[in-house]
C-alpha positions, 0 to 999 in steps of 0.5 A: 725803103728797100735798099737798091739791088746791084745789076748783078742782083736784079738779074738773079732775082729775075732768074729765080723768080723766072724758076719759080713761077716755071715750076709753081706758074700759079704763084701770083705773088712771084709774077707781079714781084716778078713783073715789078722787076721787069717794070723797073728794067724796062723790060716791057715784053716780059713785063706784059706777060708777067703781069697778064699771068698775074692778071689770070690769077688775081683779075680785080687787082687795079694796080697791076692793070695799071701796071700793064698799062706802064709796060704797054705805053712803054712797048709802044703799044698806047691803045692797049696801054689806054685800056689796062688803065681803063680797066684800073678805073673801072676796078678802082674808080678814085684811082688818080694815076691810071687816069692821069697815065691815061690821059698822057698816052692820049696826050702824047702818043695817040695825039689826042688832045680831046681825049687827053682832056676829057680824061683829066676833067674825069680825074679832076672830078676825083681830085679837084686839086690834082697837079702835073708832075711839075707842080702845075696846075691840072686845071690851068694846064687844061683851061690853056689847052682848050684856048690854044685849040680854040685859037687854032679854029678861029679864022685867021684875020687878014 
């Protein structure tokens, strides 16, 4: 494990690899280290173009789609976050995280219950195990979720 950088050395990171890839725009590796700081600054706007110059270069790299995605949802941009994730699938389809990130964002910023689900069964189908952040079972957490919507069609008994 790399050793965290002060403030004072992550901006000066930022600003010789903002100068590198000014001076050589076609050097890959320095936008995705470039966009990976961006990323962990919750710099989103500049993480986006950080990791679409990336993405012109090297455009099969599922990570980095996954990536944008993260730097997307965090721009408050949830349907391009859906299809950078859509695009980490389709590269690597057993890639758990885009899926489980998808389903988040359909979840909780597009209020997309449907989705939302549709996309963890799509998951569960590459890991039948898969767990929430929590330690929660995915497949409960779905099961509760098609009862409570199940429940909320019912007519409501006088």
């Amino acid at each position: 494990q790399r050793p965290s950088l002060t403030p004072e050395q992550k901006r000066s990171k930022i600003s010789d690899l903002e100068k590198k890839v000014a001076s050589n725009p076609d050097d890959g590796k320095a936008w995705n280290e470039l966009g990976h700081l961006y990323l962990n600054e919750r710099q989103p706007k500049q993480g986006i173009q950080a990791f679409k110059k990336f993405l012109e270069l090297n455009p099969n790299d599922s990570h980095a789609w996954n990536d944008l995605g993260i730097m997307y949802r965090q721009n408050k941009q949830p349907a391009e976050a859906v299809a950078a994730f859509d695009k980490a699938i389709e590269i690597e389809p057993r890639s758990e995280e885009p899926r489980y990130r998808k389903a988040t964002v359909l979840m909780q910023d597009l209020k997309d219950p449907e989705g939302a689900i549709k996309a963890w069964e799509e998951l569960l189908k590459v890991n039948p195990s898969a767990m929430l952040g929590n330690g929660q079972s995915l497949t409960g957490m779905i099961e509760r979720m098609k009862k409570l919507k199940k429940e909320s069609k019912e007519p409501k008994s006088p």
